[in-house]
ROVO-313923 format. One line per 8 residues: their letters; for each residue x, y, z of N, C-alpha, C. Coordinates in nm, 2 decimals. Atoms other than C-alpha are relative to their C-alpha. Example, Ala and Ser with C-alpha at 12.3 -4.5 7.8 and 13.67 -1.06 7.14 Angstrom:
2
as) 0.09/-0.12/0.00/1.23/-0.45/0.78/0.09/0.12/0.00  -0.09/-0.11/0.00/1.37/-0.11/0.71/-0.08/0.11/0.08
END
This chain:
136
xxxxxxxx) 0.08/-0.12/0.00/0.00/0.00/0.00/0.09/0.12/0.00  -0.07/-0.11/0.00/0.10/0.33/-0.03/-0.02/0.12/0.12  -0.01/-0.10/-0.16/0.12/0.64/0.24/-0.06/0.14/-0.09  0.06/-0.12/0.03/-0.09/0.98/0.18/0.00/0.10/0.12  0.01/-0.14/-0.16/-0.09/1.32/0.45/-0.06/0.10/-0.08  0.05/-0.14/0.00/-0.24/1.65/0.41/-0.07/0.08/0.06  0.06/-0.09/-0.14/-0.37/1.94/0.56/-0.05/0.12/-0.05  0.09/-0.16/0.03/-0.53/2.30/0.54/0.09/0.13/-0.04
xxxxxxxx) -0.09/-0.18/-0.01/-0.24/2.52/0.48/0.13/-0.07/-0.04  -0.10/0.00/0.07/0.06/2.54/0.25/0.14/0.03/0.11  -0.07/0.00/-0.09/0.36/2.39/0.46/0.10/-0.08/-0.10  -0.10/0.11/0.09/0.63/2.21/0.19/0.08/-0.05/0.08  -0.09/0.03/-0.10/0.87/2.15/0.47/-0.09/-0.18/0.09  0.05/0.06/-0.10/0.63/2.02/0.70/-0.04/-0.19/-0.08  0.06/0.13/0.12/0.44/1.77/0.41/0.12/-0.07/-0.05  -0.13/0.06/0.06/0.79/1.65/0.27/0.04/-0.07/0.16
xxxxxxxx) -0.01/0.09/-0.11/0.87/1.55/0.63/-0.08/-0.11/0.05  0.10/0.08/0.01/0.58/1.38/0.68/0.00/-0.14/-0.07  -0.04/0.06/0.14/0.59/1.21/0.35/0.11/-0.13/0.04  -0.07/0.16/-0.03/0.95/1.03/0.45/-0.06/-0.02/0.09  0.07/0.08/-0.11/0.77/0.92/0.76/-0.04/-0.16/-0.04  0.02/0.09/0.06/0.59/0.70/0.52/0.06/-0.09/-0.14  -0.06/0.06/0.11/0.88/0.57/0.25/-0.01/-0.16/0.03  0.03/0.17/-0.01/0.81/0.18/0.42/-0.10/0.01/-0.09
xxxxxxxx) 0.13/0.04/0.08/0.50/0.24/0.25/-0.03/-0.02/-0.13  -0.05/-0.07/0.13/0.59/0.37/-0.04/0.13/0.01/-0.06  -0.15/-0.04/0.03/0.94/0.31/-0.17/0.02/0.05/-0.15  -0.03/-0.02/0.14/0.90/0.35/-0.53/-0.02/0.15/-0.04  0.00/-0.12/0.04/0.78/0.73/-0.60/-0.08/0.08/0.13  0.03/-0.13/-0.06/0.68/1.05/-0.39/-0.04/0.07/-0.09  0.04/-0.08/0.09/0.46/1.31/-0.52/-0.05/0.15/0.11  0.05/-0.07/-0.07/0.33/1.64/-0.38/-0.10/0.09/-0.07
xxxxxxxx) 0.08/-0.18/0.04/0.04/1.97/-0.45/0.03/0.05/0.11  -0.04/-0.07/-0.12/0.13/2.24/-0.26/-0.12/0.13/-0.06  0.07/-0.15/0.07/-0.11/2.57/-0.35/-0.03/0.08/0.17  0.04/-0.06/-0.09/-0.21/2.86/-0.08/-0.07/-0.07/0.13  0.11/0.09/-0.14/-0.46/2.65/0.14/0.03/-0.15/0.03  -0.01/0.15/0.04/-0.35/2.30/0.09/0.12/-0.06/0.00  -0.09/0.05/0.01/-0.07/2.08/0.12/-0.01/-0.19/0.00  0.04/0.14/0.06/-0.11/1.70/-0.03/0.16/-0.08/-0.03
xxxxxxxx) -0.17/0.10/0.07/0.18/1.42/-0.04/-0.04/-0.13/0.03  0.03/0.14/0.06/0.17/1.09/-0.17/0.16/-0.07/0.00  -0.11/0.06/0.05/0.41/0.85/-0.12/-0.07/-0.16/-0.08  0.03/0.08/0.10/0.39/0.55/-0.39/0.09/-0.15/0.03  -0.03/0.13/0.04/0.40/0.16/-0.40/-0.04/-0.02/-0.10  0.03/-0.05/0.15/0.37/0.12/-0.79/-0.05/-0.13/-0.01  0.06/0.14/0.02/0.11/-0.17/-0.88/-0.06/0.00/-0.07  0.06/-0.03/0.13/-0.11/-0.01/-1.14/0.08/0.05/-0.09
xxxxxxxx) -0.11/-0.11/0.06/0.06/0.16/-1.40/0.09/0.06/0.03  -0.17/0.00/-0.02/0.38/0.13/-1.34/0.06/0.15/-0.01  -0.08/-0.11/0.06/0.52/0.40/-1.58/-0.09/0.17/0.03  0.05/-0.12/0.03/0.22/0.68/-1.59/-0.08/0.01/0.14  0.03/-0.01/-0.12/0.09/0.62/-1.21/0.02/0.12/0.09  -0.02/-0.05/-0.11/0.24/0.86/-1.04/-0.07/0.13/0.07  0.08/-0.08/-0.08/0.06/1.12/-0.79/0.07/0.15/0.04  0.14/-0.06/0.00/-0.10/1.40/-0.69/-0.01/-0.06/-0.18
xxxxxxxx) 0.07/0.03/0.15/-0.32/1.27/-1.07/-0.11/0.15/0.04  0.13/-0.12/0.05/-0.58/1.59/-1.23/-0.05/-0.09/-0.08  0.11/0.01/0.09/-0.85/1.59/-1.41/0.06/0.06/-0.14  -0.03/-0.10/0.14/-0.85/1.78/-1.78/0.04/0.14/0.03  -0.01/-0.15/-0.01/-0.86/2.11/-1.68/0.06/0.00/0.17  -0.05/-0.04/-0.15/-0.67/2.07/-1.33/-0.04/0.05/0.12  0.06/-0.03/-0.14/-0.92/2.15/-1.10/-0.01/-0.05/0.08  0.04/0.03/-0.10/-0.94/1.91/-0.92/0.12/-0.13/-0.02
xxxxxxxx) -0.10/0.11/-0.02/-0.65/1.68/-0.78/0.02/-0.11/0.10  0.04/0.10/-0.12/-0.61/1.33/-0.58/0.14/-0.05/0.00  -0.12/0.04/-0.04/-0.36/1.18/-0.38/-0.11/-0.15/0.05  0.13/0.10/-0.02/-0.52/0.80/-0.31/0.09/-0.10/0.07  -0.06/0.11/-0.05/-0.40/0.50/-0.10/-0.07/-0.11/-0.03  0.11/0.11/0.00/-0.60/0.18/-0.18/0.03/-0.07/-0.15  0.05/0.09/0.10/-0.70/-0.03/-0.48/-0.15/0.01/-0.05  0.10/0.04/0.02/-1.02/0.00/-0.69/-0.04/-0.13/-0.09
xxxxxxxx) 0.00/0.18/0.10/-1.10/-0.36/-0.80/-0.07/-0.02/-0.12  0.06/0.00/0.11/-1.33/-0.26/-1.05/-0.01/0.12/-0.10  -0.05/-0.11/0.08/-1.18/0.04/-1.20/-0.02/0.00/-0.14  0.03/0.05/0.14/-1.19/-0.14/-1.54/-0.12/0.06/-0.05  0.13/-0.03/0.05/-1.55/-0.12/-1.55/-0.04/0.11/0.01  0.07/-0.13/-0.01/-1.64/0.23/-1.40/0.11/0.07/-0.12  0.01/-0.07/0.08/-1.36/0.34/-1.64/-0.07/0.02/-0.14  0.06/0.00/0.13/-1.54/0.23/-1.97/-0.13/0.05/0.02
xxxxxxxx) 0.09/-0.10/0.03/-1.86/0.44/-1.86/0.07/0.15/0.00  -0.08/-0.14/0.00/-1.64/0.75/-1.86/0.08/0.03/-0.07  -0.10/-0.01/0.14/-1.44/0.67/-2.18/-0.04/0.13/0.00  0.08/-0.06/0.12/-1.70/0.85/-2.39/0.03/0.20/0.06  0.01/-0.14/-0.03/-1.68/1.16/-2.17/0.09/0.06/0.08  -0.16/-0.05/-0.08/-1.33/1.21/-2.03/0.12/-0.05/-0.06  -0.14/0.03/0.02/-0.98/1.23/-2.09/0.06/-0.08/0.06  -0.03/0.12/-0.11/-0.79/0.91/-1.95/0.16/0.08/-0.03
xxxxxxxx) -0.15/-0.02/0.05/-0.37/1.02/-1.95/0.08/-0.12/0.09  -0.07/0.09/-0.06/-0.32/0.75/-1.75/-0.11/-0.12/0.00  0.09/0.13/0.06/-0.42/0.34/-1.70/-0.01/0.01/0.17  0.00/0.06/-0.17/-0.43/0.37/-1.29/-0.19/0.01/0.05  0.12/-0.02/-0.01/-0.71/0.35/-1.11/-0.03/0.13/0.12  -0.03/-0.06/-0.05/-0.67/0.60/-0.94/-0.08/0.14/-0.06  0.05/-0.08/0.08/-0.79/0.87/-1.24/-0.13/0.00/-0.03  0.14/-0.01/0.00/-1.12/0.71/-1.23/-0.02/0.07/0.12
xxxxxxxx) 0.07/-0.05/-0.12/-1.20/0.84/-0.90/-0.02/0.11/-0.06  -0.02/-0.15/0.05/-1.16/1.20/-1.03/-0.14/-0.02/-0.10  0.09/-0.03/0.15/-1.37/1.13/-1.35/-0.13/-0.04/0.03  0.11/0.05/-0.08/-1.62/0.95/-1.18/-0.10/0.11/0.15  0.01/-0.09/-0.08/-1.63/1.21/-0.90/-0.08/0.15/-0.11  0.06/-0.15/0.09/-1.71/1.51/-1.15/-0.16/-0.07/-0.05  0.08/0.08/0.06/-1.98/1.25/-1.35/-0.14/-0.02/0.11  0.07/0.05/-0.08/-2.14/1.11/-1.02/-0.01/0.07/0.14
xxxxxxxx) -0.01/-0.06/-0.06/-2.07/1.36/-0.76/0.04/-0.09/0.15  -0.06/0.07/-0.11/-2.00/1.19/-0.40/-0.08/-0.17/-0.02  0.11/0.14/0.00/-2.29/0.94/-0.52/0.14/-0.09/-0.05  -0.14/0.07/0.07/-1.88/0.79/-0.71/0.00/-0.08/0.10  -0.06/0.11/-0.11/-1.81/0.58/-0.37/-0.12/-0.09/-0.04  0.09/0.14/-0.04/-2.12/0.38/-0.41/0.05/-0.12/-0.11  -0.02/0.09/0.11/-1.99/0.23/-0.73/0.17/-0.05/0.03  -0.10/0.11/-0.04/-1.69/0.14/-0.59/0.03/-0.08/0.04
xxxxxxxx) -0.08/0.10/-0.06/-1.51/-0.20/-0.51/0.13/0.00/0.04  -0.12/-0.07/-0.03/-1.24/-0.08/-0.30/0.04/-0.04/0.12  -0.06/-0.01/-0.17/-1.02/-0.06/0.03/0.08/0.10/-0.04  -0.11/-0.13/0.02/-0.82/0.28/0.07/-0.02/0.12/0.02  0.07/-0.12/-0.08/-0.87/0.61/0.14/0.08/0.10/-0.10  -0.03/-0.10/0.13/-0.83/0.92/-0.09/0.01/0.13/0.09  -0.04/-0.13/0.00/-0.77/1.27/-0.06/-0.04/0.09/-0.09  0.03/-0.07/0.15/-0.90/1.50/-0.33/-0.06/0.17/0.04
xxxxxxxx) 0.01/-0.14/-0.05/-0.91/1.89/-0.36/-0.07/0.10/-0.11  0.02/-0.13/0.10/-1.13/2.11/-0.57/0.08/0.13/-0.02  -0.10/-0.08/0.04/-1.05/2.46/-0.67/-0.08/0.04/0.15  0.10/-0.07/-0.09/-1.33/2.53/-0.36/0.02/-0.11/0.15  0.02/0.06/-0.15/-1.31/2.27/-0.10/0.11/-0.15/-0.01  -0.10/0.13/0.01/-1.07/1.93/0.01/-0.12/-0.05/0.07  0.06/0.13/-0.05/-1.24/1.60/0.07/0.08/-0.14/0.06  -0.09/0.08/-0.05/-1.12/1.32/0.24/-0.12/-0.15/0.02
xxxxxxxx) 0.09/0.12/0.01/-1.27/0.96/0.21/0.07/-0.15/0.05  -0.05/0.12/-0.05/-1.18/0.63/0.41/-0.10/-0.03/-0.02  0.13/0.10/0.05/-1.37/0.35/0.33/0.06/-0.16/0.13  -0.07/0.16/-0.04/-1.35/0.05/0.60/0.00/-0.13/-0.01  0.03/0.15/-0.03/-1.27/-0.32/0.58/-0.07/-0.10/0.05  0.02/0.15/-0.09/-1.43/-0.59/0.68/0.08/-0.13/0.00  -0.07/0.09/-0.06/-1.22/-0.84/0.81/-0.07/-0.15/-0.01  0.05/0.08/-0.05/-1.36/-1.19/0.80/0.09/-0.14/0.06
END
C-alpha cells in the first residue's frame, strides 16, 4: 500500500517530512500539491501503472486533484462508462476516481469495489474519504 498526509495550509517542509515518515509504504515514487490552502503528499508503491501512475493525478482542466491509498478492483468497469466523456492520460485506477467524481458527484463511492482512502481537492473545497474493511 502506499502512504498519503495532508492538511489546510501550504507547509512544503512540513508535508515533505511527513511524507518520508511514510517511505516503508511507499518506496517506489513520492509526489506532492502544494497551492495557498493546501498541502497534499503521496508517497507511492507502484502496482497499477507502473510507468504513468504517479501522484498527486488531475482531471482535464486541473481543477481538481487526488492523492489515493487503496486499490479500486473494478476500476476497469467504472472506467469504460467515462471513456466517452473524459480524458484518460493515465491506465491507474486512481484517475477514475476524479472522473467518476465530477460524472457522479459523491454518489462515485457507491460504485466502488475498493479498500483505501483518498484525498482530493477542488478549486473550492478538500475532501477526504476512508472507506472501511471488513475483516472476516
Amino acid at each position: 500500500m502506499c502512504g498519503i498526509c495532508g492538511f489546510n495550509r501550504k507547509d512544503e517542509n512540513l508535508c515533505k517530512s511527513m511524507i518520508d515518515t511514510l517511505k516503508h509504504r511507499g518506496p517506489d515514487d513520492e509526489g506532492f500539491y502544494f497551492d495557498e490552502n493546501v498541502s497534499l503528499g503521496h508517497r507511492r508503491l507502484s502496482i497499477i501503472d507502473l510507468a504513468l501512475g504517479h501522484q498527486p493525478i488531475y482531471n482535464e482542466d486541473k481543477s481538481i486533484c487526488i492523492v489515493y491509498n487503496g486499490e479500486i478492483y473494478n476500476y476497469k468497469e467504472i472506467r469504460k462508462e467515462l471513456e466517452n466523456k473524459h480524458k484518460f492520460y493515465t491506465n491507474s485506477d486512481t484517475e477514475v476516481i476524479i472522473h467518476a467524481y465530477e460524472e457522479y458527484s459523491f454518489e462515485c463511492v457507491k460504485k466502488f469495489n475498493e479498500c483505501g482512502h483518498s484525498v482530493f481537492m477542488t478549486k473550492i473545497k478538500i475532501y477526504c474519504f476512508y472507506q472501511e474493511i471488513d475483516l472476516e
